[in-house]
C-alpha positions in Angstrom: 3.8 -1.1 -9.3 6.4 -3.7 -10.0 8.9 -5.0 -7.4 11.1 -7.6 -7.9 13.5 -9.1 -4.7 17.1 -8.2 -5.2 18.5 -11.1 -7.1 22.4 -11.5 -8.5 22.9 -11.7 -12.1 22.2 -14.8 -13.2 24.6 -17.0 -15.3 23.9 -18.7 -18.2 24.4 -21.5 -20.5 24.1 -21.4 -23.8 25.7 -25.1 -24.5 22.8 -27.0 -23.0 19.0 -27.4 -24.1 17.0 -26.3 -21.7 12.7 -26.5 -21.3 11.5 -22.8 -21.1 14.1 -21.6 -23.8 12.5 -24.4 -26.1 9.1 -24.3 -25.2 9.7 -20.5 -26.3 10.9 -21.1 -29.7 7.4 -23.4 -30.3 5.3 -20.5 -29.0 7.3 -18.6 -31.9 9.4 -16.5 -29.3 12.8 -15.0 -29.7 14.2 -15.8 -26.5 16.5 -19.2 -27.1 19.4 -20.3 -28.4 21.2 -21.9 -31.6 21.0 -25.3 -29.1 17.2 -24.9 -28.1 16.5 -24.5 -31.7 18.1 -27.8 -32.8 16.3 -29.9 -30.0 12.9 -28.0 -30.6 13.2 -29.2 -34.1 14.4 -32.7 -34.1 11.3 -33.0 -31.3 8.9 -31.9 -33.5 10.3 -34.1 -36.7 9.4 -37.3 -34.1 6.7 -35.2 -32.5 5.0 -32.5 -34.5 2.1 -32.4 -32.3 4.3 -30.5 -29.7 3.7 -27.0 -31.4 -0.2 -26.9 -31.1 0.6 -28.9 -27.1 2.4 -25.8 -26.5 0.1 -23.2 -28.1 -3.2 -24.7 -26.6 -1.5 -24.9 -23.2 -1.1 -21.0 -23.3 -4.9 -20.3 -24.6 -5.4 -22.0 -21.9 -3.8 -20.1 -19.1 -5.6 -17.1 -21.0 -8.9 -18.4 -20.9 -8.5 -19.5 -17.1 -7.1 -16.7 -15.7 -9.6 -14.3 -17.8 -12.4 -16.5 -15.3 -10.8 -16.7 -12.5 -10.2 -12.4 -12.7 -13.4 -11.7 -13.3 -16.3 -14.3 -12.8 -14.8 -15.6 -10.2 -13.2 -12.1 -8.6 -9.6 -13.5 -7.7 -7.0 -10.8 -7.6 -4.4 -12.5 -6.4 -2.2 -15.1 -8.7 0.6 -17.0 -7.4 2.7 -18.4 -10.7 4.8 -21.1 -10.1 6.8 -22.3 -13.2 6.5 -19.3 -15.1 8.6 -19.7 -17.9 9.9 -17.4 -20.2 7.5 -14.6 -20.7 5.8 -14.4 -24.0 2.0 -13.8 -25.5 -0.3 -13.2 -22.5 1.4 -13.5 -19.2 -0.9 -14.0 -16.0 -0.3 -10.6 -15.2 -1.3 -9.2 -18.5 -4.5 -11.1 -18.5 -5.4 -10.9 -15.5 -4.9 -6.5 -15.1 -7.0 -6.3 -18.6 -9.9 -7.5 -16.2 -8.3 -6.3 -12.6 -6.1 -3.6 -13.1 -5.6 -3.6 -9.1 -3.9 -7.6 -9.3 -1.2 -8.8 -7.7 0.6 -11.7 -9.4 3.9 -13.3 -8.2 5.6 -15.4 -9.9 8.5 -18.3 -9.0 11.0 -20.3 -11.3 14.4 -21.0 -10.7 15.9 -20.9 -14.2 18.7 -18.0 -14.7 17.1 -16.7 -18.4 13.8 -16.9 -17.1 15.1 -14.5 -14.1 16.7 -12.1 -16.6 13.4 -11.6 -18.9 11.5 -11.2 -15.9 13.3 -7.9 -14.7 13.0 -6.6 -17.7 9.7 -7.9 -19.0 7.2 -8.4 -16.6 6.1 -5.4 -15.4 2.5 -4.5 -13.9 -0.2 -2.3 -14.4 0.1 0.7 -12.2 -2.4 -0.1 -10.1 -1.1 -3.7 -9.4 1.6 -5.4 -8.3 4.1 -8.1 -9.6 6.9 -9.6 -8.4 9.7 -12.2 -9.2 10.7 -14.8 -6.6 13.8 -17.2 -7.9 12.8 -20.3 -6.0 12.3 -24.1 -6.7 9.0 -25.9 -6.9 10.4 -28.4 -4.3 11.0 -25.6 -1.7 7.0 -24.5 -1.2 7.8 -23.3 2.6 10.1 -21.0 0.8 7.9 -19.3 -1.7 5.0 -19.0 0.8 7.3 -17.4 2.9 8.4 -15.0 0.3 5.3 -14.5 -1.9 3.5 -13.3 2.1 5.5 -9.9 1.5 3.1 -9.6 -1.5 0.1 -11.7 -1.5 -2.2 -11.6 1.5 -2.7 -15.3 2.3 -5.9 -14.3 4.0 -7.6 -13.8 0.5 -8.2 -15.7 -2.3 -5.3 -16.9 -4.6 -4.5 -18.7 -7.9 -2.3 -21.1 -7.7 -0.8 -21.4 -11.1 0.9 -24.9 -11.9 1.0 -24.9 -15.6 4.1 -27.3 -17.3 6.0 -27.6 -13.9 4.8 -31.0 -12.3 5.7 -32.7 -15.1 9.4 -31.8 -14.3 8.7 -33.8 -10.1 9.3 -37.7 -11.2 8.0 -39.1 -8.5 4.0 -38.3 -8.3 4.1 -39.1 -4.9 6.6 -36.3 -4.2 4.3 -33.6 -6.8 0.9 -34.4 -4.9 2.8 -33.9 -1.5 4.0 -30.6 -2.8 0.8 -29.3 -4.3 -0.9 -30.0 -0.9 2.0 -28.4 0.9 1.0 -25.3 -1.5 -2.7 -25.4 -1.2 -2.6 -25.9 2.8 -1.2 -22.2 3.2 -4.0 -21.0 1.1 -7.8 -19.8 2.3 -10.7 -21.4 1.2 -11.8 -20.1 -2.0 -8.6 -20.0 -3.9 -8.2 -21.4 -6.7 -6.0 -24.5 -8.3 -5.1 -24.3 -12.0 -2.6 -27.2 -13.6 -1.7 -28.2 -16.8 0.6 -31.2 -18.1 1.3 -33.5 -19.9 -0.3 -36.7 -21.1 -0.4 -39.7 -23.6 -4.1 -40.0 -23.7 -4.3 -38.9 -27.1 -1.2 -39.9 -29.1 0.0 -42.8 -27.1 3.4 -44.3 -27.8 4.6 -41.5 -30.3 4.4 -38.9 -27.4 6.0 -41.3 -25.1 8.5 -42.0 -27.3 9.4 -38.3 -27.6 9.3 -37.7 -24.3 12.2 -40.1 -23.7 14.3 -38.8 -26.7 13.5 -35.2 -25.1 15.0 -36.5 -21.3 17.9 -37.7 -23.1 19.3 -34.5 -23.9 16.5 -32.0 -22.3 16.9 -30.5 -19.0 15.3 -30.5 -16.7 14.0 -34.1 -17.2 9.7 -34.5 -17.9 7.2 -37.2 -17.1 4.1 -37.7 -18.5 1.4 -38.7 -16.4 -2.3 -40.5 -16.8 -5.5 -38.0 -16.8 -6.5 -39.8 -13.2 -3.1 -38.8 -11.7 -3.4 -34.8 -13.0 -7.0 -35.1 -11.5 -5.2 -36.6 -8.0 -3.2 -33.1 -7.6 -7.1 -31.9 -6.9 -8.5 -34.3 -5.0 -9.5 -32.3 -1.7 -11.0 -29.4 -4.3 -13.9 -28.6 -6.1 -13.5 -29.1 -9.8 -14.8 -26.7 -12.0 -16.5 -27.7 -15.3 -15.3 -29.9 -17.6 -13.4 -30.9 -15.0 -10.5 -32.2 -15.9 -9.6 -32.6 -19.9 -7.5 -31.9 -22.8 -6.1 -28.0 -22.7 -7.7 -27.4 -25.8 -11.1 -28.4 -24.9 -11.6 -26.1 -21.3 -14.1 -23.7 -22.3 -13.1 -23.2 -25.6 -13.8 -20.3 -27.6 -17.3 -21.3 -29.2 -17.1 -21.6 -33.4 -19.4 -23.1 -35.7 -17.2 -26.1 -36.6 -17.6 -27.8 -32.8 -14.8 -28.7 -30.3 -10.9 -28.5 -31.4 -9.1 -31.2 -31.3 -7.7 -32.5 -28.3 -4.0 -32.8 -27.3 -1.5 -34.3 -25.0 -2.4 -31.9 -22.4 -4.5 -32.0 -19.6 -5.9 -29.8 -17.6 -8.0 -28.6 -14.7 -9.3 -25.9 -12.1 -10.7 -26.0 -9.0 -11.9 -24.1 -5.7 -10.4 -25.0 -2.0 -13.3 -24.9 -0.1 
């Protein structure tokens, strides 16, 4: 089943860059514009590294939402940030495993409401649902995401690409503990973002091309302030590292690579 709250239609603009359209086009999608093409590009001519940043980060979710629905039996997922949908949404992955999950998902951008209605539909066993909210407003999407998660049971707490976009770290770890506190022990935190670990200067540099022109604004942070979002949790191994390099897909050639992404998941207890 698929529900989705009644919603107006949304507006939007096509004159201005905006993140999910972009980060789209470098996952290969067909959902952005004339102006998100131009800014993807003249990102990756100072920044090539952003495509595989962008297509590890979505391995990623795949890989940790493929534990956390079945090792670890969650069948609930609560998606903030979702971006536009593309290869392996939450909901896809996790129903391959748990046809019977319920995933909600929150952003507040107006293309990314428009693809949802049309493109993120559940298994019929399962549920999903679309809540337009803002990351800044978590007593808001508790409230709503309660007519479809039961915040008695295990949850996922999905914060892939969207911290990034809160400035002030301060104001991020307040929100993520705002988030976890309505959530039972046993639930699970997954985050993602970005970092200049690897590349230094050169993604740094991009990064303040990007928030000249880019909306919203992004804000790298160190690997010790990513790991501060789970501070009151139980990491689970490796703990927290490059997106490319959580449980990886074993090969004979050894680890990939790592890049400007860092991850982690861990357990409420």
């Amino acid at each position: 089943m698929t529900t989705h709250a009644a919603q107006p239609d949304p507006v939007i603009d096509t004159t201005v860059p905006h993140s999910p359209r972009i980060w789209n086009y470098w996952l290969g999608g067909k959902d952005n514009y004339e102006v998100d093409r131009v800014v993807g590009d003249q990102f990756c001519e100072i920044y090539p590294d952003i495509v595989p940043v962008a297509r590890h980060s979505r391995a990623f979710l795949s890989r940790a939402v493929a534990h956390l629905a079945g090792e670890a039996g969650v069948r609930q997922f609560l998606d903030i940030g979702t971006g536009l949908p593309t290869l392996d949404n939450t909901h896809e992955v996790a129903q391959r495993t748990a046809p019977d999950a319920r995933i909600v998902y929150v952003d507040n951008d107006p293309i990314v409401l428009a693809h949802a209605r049309a493109l993120l539909t559940s298994s019929p066993d399962g549920v999903t649902r679309y809540i337009d909210a803002d990351l800044r407003d978590p007593d808001r999407i508790v409230a709503e995401a309660g007519a479809i998660l039961d915040f008695d049971q295990p949850i996922a707490l999905m914060l892939l690409n969207i911290l990034g976009h809160i400035e002030d770290t301060g104001e991020a770890r307040s929100i993520v503990k705002r988030l976890l506190a309505a959530l039972p022990a046993g639930s699970y935190l997954v985050t993602a973002d970005g970092t200049s670990e690897v590349t230094g200067a050169a993604f740094e540099r991009a990064i303040e091309i990007w928030n000249e022109v880019g909306r919203p604004t992004y804000h790298l942070r160190t690997p010790a302030e990513l790991a501060g979002f789970h501070e009151d949790n139980e990491l689970l191994e490796p703990g927290v590292v490059s997106c490319s390099r959580w449980r990886p897909v074993e090969n004979p050639f050894g680890l990939p690579a790592q890049v400007d992404e860092f991850c982690a998941v861990s357990r409420k207890p």
